[in-house]
C-alpha positions as CSV (number, residue, x, y, z in Angstrom):
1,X,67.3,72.2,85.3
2,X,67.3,68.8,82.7
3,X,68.7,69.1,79.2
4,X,65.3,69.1,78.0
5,X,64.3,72.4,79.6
6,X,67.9,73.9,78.4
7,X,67.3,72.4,75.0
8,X,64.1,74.5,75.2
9,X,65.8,77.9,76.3
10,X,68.3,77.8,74.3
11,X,67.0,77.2,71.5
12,X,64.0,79.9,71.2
13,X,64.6,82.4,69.1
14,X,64.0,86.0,69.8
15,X,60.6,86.2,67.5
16,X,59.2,82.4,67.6
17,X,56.4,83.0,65.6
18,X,59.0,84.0,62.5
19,X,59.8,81.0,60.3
20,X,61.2,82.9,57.2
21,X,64.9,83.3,58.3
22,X,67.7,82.3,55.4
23,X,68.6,78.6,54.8
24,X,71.5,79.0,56.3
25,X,70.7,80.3,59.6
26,X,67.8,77.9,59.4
27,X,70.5,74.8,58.7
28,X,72.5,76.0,61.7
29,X,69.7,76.4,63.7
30,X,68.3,72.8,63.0
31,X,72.2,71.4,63.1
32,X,72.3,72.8,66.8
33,X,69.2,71.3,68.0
34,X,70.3,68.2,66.7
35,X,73.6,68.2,68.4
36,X,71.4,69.0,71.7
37,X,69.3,66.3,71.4
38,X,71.9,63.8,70.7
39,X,73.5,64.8,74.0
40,X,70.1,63.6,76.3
41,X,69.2,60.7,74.2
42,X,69.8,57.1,74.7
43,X,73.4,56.1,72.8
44,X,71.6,53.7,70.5
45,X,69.0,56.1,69.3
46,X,71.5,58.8,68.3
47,X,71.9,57.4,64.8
48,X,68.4,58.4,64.1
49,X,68.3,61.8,65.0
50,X,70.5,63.6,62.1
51,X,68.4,61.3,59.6
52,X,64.9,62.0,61.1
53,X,66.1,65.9,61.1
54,X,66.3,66.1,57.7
55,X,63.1,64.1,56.3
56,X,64.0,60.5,56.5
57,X,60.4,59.3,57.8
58,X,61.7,55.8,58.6
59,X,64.4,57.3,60.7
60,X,61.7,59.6,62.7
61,X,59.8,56.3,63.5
62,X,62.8,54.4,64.5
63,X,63.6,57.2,66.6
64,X,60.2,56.8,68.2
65,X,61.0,53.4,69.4
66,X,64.7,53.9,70.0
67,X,64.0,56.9,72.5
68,X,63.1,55.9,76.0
69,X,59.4,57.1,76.6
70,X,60.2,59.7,79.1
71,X,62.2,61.3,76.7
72,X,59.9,61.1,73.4
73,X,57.6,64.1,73.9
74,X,60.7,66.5,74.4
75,X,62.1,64.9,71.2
76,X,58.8,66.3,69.5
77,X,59.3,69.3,70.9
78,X,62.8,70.1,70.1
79,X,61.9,68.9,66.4
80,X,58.9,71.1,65.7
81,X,61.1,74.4,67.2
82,X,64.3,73.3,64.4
83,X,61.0,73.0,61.9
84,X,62.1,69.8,60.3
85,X,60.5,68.4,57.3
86,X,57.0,67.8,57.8
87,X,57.0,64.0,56.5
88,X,59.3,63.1,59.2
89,X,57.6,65.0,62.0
90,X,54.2,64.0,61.1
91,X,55.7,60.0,61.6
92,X,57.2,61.0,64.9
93,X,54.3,63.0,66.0
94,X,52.2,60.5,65.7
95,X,54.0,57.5,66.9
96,X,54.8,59.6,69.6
97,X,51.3,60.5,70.7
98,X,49.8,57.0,69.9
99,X,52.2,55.2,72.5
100,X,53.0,58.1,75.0
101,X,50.6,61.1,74.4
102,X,50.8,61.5,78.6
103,X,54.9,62.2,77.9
104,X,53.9,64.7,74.8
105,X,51.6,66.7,76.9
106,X,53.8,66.7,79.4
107,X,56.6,67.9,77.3
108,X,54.7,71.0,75.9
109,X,53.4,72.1,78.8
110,X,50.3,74.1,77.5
111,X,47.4,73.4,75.3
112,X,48.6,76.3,72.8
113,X,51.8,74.4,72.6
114,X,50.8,71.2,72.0
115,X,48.1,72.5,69.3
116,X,51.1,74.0,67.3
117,X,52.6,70.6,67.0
118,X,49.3,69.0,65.5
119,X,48.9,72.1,63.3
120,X,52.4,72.0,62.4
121,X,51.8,68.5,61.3
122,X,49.1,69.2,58.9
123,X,48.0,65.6,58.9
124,X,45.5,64.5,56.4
125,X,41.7,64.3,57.4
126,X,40.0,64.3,54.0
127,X,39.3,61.0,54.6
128,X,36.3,62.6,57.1
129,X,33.3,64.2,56.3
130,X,32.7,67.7,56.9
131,X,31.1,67.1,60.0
132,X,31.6,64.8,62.6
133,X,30.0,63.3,65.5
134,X,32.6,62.6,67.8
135,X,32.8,61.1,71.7
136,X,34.8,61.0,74.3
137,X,34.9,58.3,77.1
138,X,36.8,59.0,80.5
139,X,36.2,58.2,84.4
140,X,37.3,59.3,87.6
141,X,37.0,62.9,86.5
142,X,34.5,65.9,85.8
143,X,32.7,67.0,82.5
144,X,34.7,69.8,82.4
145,X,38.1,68.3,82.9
146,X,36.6,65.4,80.4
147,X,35.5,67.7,77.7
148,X,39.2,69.6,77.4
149,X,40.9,66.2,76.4
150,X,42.3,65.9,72.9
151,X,42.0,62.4,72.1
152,X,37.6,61.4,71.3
153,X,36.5,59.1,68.3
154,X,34.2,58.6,66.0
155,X,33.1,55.4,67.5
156,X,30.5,55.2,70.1
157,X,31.2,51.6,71.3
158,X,35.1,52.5,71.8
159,X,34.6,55.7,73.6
160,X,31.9,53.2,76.1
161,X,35.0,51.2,76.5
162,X,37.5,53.3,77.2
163,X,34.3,55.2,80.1
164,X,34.1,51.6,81.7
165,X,37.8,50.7,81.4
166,X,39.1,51.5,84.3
167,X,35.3,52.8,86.1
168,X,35.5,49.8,89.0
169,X,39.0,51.8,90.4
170,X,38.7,55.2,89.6
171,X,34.7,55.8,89.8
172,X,32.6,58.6,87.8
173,X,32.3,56.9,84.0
174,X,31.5,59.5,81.5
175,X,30.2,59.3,77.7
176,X,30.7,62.4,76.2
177,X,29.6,63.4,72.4
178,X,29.7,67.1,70.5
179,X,29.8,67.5,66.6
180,X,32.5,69.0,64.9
181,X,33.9,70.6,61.8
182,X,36.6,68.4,59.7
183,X,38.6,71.4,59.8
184,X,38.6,71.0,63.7
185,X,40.4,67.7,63.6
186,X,43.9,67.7,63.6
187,X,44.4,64.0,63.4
188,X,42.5,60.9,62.4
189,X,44.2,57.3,63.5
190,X,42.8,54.5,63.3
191,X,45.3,52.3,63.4
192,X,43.9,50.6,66.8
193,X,40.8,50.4,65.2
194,X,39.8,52.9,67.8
195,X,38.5,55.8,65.0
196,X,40.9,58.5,66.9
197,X,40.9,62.4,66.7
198,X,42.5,65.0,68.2
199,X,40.7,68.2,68.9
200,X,41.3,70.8,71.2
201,X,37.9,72.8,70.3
202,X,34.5,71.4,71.5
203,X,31.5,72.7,71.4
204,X,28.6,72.2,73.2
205,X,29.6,68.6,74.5
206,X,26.9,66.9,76.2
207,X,26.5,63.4,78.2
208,X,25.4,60.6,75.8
209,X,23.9,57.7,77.0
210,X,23.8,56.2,81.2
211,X,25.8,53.5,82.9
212,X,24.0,50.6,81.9
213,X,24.4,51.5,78.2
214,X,28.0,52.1,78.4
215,X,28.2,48.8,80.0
216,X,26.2,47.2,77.2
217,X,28.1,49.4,74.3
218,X,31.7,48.4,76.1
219,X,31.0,44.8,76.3
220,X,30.2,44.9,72.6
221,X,33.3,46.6,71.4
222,X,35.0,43.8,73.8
223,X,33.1,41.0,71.6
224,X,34.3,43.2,68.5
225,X,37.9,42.9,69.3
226,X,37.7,39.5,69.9
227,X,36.2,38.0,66.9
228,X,39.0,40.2,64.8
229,X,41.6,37.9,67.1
230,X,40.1,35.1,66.0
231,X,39.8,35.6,62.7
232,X,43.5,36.5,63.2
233,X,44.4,33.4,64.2
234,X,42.7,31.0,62.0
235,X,43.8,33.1,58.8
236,X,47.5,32.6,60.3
237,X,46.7,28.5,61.8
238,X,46.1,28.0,58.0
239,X,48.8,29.1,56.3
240,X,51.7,26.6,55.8
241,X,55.2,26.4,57.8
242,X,57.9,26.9,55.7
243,X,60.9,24.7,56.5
244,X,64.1,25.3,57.1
């Protein structure tokens, strides 16, 4: 049995829904998952742990970084079950799932699990309408097994990219789209400049579009990213050296 799994024992307490115990059974609570965590982490990210527990958000993102990647999705976990400060989690949460979302699925080992972390987060999504056309691009797997994924987006042309990605190896590309409620979305990144949101209830999904489209809609996107490059690198070829 790993730490992890013991950190996990452990720490549950006898009615896990209740989140209204005193301070100071809550404090000792959160000061013994720390001390747990601290024990399975890497030496150098220890530092970050007592800071990130209580609200530092730079602390929770250096944590991120500092944690090897196996080990970031049970360092989620462990932080939503000591309920720490939702500024910090919602910066590890979302580090976490941008770089390793595989290793955070993993970690909470069921969908109900892993959709108490993004509600726990309460991220913002005003920034949305209230509703959304969303799609979802995969391959070398079902509709079904597509359509109960969390991660879609609001752009076409990146969900085409991410269906012909990886097609030529793993076969079976697959546009899907649905439209949802803003109240549905538990996260909106876009960061990548991918339009990302999480969403764990679809309804109705259907296949959008054929191979030769995706093709068409992927190469685009592929022309999109590349222009930003560019434009990148002049703006940075232009401004001046500074010497030493």
């Amino acid at each position: 049995m790993t730490n992890a799994v013991n950190i996990k024992m452990k720490c549950q307490s006898s009615n896990p829904g209740k989140t209204d115990s005193p301070p100071v059974l809550r404090g000792a609570y959160r000061n013994f998952i720390c001390y747990q965590i601290e024990q399975f982490v890497e030496p150098w990210a220890r530092k970050f742990v007592m800071p990130a527990m209580a609200g530092d958000v730079d602390a929770a993102l250096s944590l991120s970084v500092a944690v090897g990647n196996k080990r970031r999705g049970q360092v989620v976990v462990a932080f939503w079950r000591a309920k720490v400060p939702r500024e910090s989690f919602r910066a590890l949460l979302s580090s976490v799932w941008d770089h390793d979302h595989n290793e955070l699925i993993t970690a909470a080992r069921t969908r109900r699990l892993l959709r108490a972390l993004f509600r726990y987060a309460q991220f913002d999504t005003s920034i949305l309408p209230g509703t959304v056309q969303v799609w979802r691009g995969t391959s070398g797997c079902d509709p079904w097994s597509a359509a109960n994924g969390q991660a879609w987006t609001t752009d076409r042309d990146v969900a085409c990219w991410f269906a012909m990605r990886f097609a030529e190896f793993r076969g079976n590309p697959l546009v899907l789209t649905s439209t949802v409620r803003r109240e549905d979305i538990y996260l909106f990144n876009n960061e990548r400049n991918e339009s990302e949101v999480v969403l764990f209830d679809i309804q109705y999904p259907r296949i959008d579009g054929d191979v030769n489209d995706w093709k068409e809609r992927a190469a685009n996107r592929c022309a999109k990213v590349r222009a930003r490059h560019s434009e990148y690198l002049s703006e940075t070829d232009d401004e001046p050296m500074e010497l030493a």
